[in-house]
Structure formats: C-alpha cells, structure tokens
C-alpha positions as CSV (number, residue, x, y, z in Angstrom):
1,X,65.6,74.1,30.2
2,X,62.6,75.0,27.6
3,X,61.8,77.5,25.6
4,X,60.9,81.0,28.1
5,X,57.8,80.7,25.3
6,X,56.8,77.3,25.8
7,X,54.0,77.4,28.1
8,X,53.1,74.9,30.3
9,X,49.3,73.4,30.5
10,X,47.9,71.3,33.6
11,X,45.0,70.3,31.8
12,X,42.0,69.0,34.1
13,X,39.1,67.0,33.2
14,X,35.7,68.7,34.0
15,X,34.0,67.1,36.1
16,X,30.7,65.7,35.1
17,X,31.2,65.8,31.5
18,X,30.7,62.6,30.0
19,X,33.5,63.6,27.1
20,X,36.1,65.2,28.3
21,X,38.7,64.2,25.6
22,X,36.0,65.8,22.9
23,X,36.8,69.4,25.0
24,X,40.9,69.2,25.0
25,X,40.7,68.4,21.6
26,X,39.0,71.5,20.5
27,X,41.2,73.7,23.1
28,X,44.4,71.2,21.0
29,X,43.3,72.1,17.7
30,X,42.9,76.3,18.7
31,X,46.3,76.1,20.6
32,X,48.1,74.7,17.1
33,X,45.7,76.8,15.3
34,X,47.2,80.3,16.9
35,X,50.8,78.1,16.9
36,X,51.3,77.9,20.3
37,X,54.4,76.0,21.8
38,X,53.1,74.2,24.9
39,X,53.8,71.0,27.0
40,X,50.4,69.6,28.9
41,X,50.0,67.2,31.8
42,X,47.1,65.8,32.4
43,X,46.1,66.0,36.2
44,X,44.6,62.5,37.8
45,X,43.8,62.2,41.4
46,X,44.0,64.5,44.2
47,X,46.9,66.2,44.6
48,X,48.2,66.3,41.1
49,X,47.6,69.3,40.1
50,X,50.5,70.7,42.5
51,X,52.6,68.0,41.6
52,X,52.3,69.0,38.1
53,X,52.8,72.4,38.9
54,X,56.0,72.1,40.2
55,X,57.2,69.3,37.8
56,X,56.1,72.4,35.1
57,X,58.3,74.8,37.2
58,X,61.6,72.9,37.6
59,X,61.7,72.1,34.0
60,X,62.0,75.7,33.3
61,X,58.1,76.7,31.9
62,X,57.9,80.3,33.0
63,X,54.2,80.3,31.6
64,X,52.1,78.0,33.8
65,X,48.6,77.9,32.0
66,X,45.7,75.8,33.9
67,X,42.7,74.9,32.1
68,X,40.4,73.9,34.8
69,X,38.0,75.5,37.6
70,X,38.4,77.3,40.9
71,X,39.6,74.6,43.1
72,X,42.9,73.6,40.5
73,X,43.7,77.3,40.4
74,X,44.1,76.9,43.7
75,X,46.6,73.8,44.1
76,X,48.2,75.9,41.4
77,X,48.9,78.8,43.3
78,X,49.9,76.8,46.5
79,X,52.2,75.3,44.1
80,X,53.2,79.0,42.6
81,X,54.2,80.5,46.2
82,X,56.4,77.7,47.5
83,X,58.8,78.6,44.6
84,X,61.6,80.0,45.4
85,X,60.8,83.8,44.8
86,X,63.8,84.5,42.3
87,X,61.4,81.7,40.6
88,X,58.4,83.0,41.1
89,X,59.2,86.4,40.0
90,X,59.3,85.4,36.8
91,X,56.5,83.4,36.6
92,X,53.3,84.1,34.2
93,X,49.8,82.3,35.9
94,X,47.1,81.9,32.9
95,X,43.4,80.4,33.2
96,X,41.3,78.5,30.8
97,X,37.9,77.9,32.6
98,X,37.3,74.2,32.3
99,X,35.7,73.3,35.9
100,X,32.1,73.0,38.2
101,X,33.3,76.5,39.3
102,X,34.6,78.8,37.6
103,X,34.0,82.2,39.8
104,X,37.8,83.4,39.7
105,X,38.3,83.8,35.7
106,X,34.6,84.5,35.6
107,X,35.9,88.0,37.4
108,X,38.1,88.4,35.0
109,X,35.3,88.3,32.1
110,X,36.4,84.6,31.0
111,X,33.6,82.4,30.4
112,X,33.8,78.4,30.4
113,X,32.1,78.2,26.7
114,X,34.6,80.9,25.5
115,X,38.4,78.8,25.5
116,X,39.1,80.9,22.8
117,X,39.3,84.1,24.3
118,X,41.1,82.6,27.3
119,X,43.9,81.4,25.4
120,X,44.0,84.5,22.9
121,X,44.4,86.2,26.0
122,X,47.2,84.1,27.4
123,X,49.0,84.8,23.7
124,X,48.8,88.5,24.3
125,X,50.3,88.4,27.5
126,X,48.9,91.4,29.6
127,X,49.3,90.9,32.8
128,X,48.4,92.4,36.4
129,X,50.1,91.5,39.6
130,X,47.5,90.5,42.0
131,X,47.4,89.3,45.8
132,X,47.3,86.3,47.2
133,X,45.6,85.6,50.5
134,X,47.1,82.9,52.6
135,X,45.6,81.1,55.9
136,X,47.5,79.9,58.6
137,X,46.8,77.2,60.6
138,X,47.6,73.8,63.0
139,X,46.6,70.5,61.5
140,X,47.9,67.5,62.9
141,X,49.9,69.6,65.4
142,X,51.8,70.8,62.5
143,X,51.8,74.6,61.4
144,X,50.6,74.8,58.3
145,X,49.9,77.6,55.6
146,X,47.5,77.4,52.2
147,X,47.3,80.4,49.9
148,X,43.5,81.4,48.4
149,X,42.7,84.0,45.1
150,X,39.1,84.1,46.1
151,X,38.2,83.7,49.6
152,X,38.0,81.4,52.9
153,X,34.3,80.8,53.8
154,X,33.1,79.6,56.8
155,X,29.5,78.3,58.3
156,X,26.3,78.1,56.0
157,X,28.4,79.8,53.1
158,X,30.9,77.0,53.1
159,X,27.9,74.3,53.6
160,X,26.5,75.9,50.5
161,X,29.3,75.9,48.4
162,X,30.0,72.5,48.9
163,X,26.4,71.3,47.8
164,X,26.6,73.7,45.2
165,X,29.9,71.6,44.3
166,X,27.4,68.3,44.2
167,X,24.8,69.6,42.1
168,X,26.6,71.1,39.0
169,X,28.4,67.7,39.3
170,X,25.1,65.7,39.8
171,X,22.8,67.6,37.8
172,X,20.9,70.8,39.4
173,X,17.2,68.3,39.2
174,X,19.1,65.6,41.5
175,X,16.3,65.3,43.9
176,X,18.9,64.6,47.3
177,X,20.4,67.9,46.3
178,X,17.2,69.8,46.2
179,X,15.7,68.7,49.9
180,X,19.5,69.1,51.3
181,X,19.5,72.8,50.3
182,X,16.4,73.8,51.0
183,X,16.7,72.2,54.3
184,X,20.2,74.0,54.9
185,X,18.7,77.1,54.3
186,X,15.6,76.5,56.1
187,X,17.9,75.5,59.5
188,X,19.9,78.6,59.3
189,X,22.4,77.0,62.0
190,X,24.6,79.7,63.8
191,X,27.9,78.9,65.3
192,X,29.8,80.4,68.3
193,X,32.5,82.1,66.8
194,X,35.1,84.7,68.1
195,X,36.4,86.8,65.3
196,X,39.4,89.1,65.9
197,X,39.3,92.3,63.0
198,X,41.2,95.2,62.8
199,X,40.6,96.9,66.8
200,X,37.8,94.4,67.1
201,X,36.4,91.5,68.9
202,X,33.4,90.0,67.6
203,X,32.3,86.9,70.2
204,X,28.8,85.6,69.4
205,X,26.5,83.8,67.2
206,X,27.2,83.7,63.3
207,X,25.6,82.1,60.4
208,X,28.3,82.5,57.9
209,X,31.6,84.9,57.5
210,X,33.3,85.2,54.0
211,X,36.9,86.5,53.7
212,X,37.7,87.9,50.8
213,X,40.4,88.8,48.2
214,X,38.4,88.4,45.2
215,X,34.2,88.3,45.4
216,X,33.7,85.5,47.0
217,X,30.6,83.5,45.8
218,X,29.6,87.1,45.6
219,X,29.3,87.2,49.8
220,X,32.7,89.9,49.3
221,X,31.2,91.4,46.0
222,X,33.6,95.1,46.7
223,X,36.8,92.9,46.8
224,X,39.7,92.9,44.2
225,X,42.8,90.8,44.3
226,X,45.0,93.6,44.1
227,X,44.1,96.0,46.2
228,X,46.4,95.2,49.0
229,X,43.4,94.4,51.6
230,X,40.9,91.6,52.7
231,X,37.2,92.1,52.6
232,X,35.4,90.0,55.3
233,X,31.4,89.5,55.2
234,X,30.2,88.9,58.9
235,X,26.3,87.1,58.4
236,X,23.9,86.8,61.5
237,X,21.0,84.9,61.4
238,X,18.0,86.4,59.2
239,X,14.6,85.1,59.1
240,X,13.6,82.9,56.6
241,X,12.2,85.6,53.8
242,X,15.5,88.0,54.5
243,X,17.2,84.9,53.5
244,X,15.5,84.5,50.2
245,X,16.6,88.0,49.4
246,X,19.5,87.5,50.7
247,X,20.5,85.3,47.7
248,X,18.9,87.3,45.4
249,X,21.3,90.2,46.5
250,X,24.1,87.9,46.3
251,X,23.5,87.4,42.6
252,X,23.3,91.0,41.9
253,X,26.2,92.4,44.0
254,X,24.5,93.7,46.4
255,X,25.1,91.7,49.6
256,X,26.9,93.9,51.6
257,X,23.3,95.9,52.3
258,X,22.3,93.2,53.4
259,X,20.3,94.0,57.3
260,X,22.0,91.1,58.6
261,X,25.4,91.6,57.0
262,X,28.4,93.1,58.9
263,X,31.2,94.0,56.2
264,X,35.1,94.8,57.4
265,X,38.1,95.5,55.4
266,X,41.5,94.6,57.4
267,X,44.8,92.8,56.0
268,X,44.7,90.6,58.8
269,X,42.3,88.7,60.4
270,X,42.0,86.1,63.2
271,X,39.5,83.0,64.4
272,X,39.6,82.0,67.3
273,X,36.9,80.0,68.0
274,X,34.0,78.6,65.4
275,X,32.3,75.7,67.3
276,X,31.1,72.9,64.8
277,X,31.7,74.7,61.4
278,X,33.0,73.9,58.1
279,X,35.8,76.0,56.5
280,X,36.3,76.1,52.6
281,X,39.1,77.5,51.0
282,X,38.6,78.7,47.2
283,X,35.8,76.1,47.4
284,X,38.0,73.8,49.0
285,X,37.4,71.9,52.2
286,X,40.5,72.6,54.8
287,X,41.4,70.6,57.7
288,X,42.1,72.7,60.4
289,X,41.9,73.6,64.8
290,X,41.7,77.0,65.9
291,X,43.3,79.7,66.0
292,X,43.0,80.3,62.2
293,X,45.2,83.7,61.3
294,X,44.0,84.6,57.3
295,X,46.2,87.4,55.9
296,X,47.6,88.2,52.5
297,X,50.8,89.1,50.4
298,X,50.2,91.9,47.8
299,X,51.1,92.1,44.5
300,X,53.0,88.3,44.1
301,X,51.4,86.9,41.1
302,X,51.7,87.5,37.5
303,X,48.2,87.2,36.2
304,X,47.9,87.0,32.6
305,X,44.4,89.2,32.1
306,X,42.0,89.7,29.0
C-alpha cells in the first residue's frame, strides 16, 4: 500500500507535439521542485489510460492526477466509477491540461501553457464533488454503460468535434481540413431523430443535440457539473448566415439564444431513434444502437479545483 500522499500521475503524450519528453520534463522538474511524492505511468495505445487507472487504484494511490486532455479524463473517470464505492469515496481526481482538447479543466480556469498552476492546485487540495453523467447503451448486443464530465454530442456537433480533433492535430492551415469543414457546415445535414425529455417527445428533423453536464464545446454554455441536472441543446437546421452566427455565439456563451436552438434541462434523457448520426462522448466516438438512455449520478467525484 503507498503513501495516502503519494499521488499517482497517468501521464499522456500530447498529441502533435513533436517533443513530448521536453514537456514532462519541465512538469518533472516543478513536481520535485514543490517536493511532490508521485508515481507516473506513461499511457501508450488505446485503452491504457483506464488500465493505468486502475493499476493506480489497486496499488493504493488515493490521488489520481492525469496530465492530459479531454478524452484521457474521460477513460479516467470510466476507470474512477467502476471502483468499488468504498474506493472511490476516497478518491481525489486532479487535471494537468496536456491534450488537443482541453475544454473540461479549461472550465475550471486551467490553461494548457500554465502546468504550474494545475499542479500547485493539486498540492492545495480543494476540492468540489461534481457529477458525472453516464450513457447507457447496447453494443454488440451487450448492455453497456460509459460515464462523460462534459457532454454527449450528437449530429453536426459531433462531426465537428471530431474534425476539430484533426486539425489541432494536423495543423489548423492543413488544406483537407479546411474544405471538409466548410463543406460540413455548408451541408447542414439533419437527421430523423426521436428525443424523449422530461414530459416530451420530440420526433423530427435535427441538425445537432448536445447533452450536457459541463459546457459542452460551449453548445450547453449554462451547465455545471454539480448541479445535479443535465442541460440538453436541441439545433434545427438554420440557414447558412444564422450558422455563421451561430458559431460566433458559441464562442461567447451565448448559444442558447440561438433562433434555432431548443434548450431543456432534465436528469434523464432518452434517444430513440437518430438515423445516420455520429455520437461523441467527451469528444470521444461511441459505438452504439438505439435506444440511448443519458442520465447522471450527482455529486460522485472528488475534483481537486484551483
């Protein structure tokens, strides 16, 4: 068993960064500067990072520390709630931004170029107890559930996401992302979807939804991941200029005014039917057949918060 103190890093490469070893080395030389105990795994492949999770967790870490981006957060936390909960109750969850996305400790105020205040952070140990969303689903025939922090996207907003994935690993000038994005949001495809929320039924065409327990590639920019509810952004099919401001009003939190945007709260929702789309979890791609039921357990995780 370690020390309670000991924390225990999953350290992943960024992606697209030519040296990598040249960043851990300055996040190293802080971490023994502010004499922090730690033991730190390097993830490699897919499917590590919850590996290495758990390995962390059975050996007795209690502070689970992951310096990387939005998607290893993710394994992380899927990792984090199949723990026993005597386990889990008395585990601490810190972030050092190190990934293409970054958008969950970027709503904390933690910034990629600032490790430093991540990890002095992490040495102060305040922490919130936040909500995890979960999704359940059939793949293979086999139930299945996969927890979120940010939100399940679905349609355009999950199309997007992805490409947005490509460039910052590709370079934002890389020519095949640039016509595939303008084309995506030139199409404007619309699915058939049938939405279950709250008392309603919603049965026709959609561009996009976004369900959210934290902003959501600022489509959910009024949710909080501790709160105890889900905020879901139902998008119909604007023309072309409403589009264009449509993004704008993304980047300044102001979607939700959006003409074309239908906003919910609930702690429970339910797809039924979305004909031909893609579904991203915390920027994630998830294999999946309908019905998907999206939900959420309050207050589960102890977040260690600037």
């Amino acid at each position: 068993m370690t020390d309670e103190e000991r924390w225990g890093i999953v350290y992943v490469p960024r992606a697209g960064v030519s040296n990598s070893l040249k960043r851990w080395n300055q996040i190293r030389e802080y971490l023994e500067f502010r004499q922090v105990k730690y033991d730190v795994v390097q993830s490699g492949g897919e499917g590590s990072i919850e590996r290495i999770t758990r390995m962390l967790i059975d050996s007795g870490h209690q502070t689970i520390v992951i310096v990387g981006g939005d998607e290893a957060l993710n394994d992380a936390i899927n990792a984090i709630m199949f723990s026993p909960r005597e386990i889990r109750q008395n585990l601490f969850l810190g972030i050092v931004p190190n990934g293409i996305g970054n958008d969950f400790a970027s709503f904390w105020g933690l910034e990629v170029d600032n490790y430093k205040k991540a990890i002095h952070s992490i040495i102060e140990r305040r922490t919130k107890k936040i909500d995890v969303g979960y999704c359940s689903y059939q793949e293979d025939g086999a139930e299945r559930v996969r927890y979120f922090l940010m939100s399940v996207n679905m349609g355009l907003g999950a199309q997007a996401i992805r490409l947005s994935d490509i460039c910052k690993r590709f370079g934002k000038k890389n020519p095949a992302y640039l016509v595939a994005i303008f084309s995506l949001f030139k199409e404007r495809k619309q699915y058939k979807m049938r939405i279950k929320v709250n008392s309603e039924e919603i049965n026709d065409k959609i561009m996009t939804i976004c369900i959210g327990n934290s902003r959501g590639y600022g489509m959910t920019p009024s949710a909080v991941p501790y709160n105890g509810w889900l905020d879901l952004s139902v998008v119909y099919r604007p023309k072309f200029w409403q589009t264009i401001r449509g993004l704008y009003m993304i980047l300044h939190n102001q979607f939700l005014n959006h003409e074309q945007v239908r906003p919910y709260r609930t702690k429970q929702i339910e797809i039924m039917q979305a004909d031909g789309t893609l579904t991203c979890i915390d920027g994630r791609t998830l294999n999946h057949t309908f019905p998907l039921k999206v939900s959420l357990e309050p207050a589960v995780i102890n977040f260690i918060i600037p």
